[in-house]
Each structure stands twice: as C-alpha cells, then as structure tokens.
C-alpha distance (Angstrom), angle and dihedral (degrees) to the residues before:
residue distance angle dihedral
X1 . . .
X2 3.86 . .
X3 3.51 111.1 .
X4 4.10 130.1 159.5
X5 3.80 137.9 64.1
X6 4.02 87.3 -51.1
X7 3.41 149.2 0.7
X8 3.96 129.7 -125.9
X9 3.72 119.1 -177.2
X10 4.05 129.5 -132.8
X11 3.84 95.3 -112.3
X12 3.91 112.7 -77.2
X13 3.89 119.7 -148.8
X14 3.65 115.0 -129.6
X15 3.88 121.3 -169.7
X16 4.14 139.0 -75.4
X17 3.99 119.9 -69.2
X18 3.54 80.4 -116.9
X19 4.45 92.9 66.0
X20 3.88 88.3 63.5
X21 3.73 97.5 91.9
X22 4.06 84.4 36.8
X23 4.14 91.6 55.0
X24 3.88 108.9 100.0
X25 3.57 85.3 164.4
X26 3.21 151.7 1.7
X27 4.02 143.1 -171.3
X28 4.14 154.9 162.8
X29 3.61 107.4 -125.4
X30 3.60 115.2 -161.2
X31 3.73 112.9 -152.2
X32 4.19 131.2 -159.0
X33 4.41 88.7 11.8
X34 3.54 100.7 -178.2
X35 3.90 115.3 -149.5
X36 3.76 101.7 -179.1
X37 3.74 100.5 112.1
X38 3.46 118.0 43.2
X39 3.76 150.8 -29.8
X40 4.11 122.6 -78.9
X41 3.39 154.4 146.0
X42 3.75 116.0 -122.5
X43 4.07 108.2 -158.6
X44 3.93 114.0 -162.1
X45 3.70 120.1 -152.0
X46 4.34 123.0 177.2
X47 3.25 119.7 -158.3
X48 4.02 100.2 17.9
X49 4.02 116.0 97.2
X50 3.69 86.6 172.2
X51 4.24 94.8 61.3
X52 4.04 114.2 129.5
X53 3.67 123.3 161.5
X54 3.45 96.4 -87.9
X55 4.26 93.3 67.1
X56 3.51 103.1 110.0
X57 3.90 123.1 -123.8
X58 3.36 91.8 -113.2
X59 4.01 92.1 69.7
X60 3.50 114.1 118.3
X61 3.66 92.8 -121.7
X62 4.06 98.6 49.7
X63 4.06 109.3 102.7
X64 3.60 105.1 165.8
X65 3.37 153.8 -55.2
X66 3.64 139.2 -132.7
X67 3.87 130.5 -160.8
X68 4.02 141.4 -132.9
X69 3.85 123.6 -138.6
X70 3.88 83.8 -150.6
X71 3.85 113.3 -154.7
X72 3.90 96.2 -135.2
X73 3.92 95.7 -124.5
X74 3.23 137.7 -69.1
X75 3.97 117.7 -49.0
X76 4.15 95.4 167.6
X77 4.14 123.9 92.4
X78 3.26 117.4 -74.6
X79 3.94 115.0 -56.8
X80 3.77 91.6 15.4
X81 3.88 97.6 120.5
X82 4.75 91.8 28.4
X83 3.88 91.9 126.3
X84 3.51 109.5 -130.5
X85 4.04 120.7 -97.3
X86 3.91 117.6 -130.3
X87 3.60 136.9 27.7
X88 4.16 116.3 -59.6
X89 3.63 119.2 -121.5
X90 3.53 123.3 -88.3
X91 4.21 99.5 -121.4
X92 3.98 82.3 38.9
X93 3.62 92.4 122.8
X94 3.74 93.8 -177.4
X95 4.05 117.7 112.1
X96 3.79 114.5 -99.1
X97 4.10 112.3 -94.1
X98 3.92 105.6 -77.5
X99 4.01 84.1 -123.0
X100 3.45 110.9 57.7
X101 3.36 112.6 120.2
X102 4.30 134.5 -85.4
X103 3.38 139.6 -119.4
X104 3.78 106.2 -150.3
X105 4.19 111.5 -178.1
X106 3.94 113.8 -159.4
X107 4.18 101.7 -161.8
X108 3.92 113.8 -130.1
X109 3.70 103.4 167.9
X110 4.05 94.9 124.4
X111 3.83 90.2 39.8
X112 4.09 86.0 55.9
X113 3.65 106.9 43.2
X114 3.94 85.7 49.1
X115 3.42 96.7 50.2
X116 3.98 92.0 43.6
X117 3.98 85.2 45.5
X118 4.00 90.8 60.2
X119 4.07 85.6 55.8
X120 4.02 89.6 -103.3
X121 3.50 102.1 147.6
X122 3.76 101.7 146.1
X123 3.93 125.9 110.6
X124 3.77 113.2 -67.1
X125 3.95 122.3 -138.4
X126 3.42 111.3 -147.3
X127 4.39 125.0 -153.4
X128 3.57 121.9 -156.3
X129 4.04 111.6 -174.1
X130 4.17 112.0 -175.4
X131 3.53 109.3 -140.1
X132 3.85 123.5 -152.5
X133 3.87 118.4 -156.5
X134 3.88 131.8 165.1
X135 3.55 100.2 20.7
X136 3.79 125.0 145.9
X137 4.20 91.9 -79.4
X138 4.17 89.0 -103.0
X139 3.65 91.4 71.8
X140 3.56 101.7 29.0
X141 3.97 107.1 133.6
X142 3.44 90.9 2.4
X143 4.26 101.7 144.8
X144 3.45 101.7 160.2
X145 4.14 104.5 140.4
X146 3.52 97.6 -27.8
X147 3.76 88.4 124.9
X148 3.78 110.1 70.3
X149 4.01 120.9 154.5
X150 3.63 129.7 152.5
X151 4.00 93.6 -133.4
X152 3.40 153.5 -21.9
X153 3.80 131.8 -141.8
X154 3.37 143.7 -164.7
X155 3.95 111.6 -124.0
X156 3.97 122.7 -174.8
X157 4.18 122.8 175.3
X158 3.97 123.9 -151.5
C-alpha cells in the first residue's frame, strides 16, 4: 500500500511504438483508494521524478488528477467504521460498507500514443503528489499519508 506525502512507481512497461495507432485508450487505474481521512487532490505526473505541488498543469508530464471526498475519520464507537472482511452475500440486500475502498481511473490515452509516437517505448515512472487545499489553516498542506492505495496499473484498450 502507498502511503506518504507521494507516491513514485517501480518503472511500468507500456507497449511497442508500433501500438500507438492501435491505442483507443488508455488509463492509470488506482486500485483499494482509501478515503477515510481527509479530503485531497492526488495529481499524477509520468515521466517527472522531480514533480511537487507547485508543477503547474501545464507541464508536459502532468496527466491528471482525481480527488477524494475524504470522510474525516471515524467519529462512531469503536469498530463502527472496521470495513467488513470477505465477500457479502448475494440476497444481502444491505448497501456495501460506506468505507470500502475506490477505484479512481485517471485517463492517459493522448499522453500514451504521443509518447509511443516519439519512439518512447521504455518503462514509464509515474508521480502522484496529494494536494491539500481549504483546510482549517493548521492542516493546510499537510500530505503526510493521506494517499494510501493498494496498487496502480497500467490499462491500455485496442
């Protein structure tokens, strides 16, 4: 699980030069997002080890971002907001716990086919840097760990 004041990627291989025209679309898919704590913005960059939150979205590098209503922690008795282990029955007509975890996609599919058009075919390292913005002004900027997912893949359609 990702978990700090940003998240760099082990280099993830994306496909041949010769897939570009082939790519209908492509995406980072962020599995097991947890949005218990509090709100953010998480803004992904590939290709850019050197991405803070002050790199504009105009940089080359900056794909997208996606966001977390956070729920603030838990204010219920102790167990209240554990998120049940296992999968739920199928006549268990109850909604699923309000915890369990996201899925949150950020689409790349022009970033890839220009990349793969300018003959870059090597592993991509991708950035993700949570930003923080219109909290009370003690917790203003403050990142640590609210970014936690179990993985993140790279996703391409024919």
């Amino acid at each position: 699980m990702a978990a700090s004041n940003y998240y760099r990627s082990d280099p993830i291989s994306t496909p041949a030069p010769e897939q570009a025209t082939k790519i209908a679309r492509a995406e980072l898919v962020f599995y097991g997002v947890d949005h218990s704590g509090l709100s953010f913005e998480a803004r992904v960059f590939v290709d850019n080890e050197e991405a803070t939150m002050e790199t504009p979205d105009e940089d080359p590098s900056y794909v997208g971002s996606f966001r977390i209503f956070g729920h603030g922690g838990c204010f219920g008795e102790e167990g209240h907001c554990d998120v049940p282990r296992g999968s739920q029955d199928a006549f268990d007509l109850r909604l699923p716990h309000q915890l369990l975890p996201h899925t949150k996609t950020v689409g790349i599919t022009d970033f890839m086919q220009e990349r793969l058009q300018r003959r870059n075919s090597g592993p991509m390292i991708v950035t993700v840097i949570p930003v923080a913005r219109g909290w009370p002004n003690s917790q203003e900027g403050a990142t640590e760990n609210l970014l936690k997912f179990e993985r993140l893949a790279l996703v391409t359609y024919d």
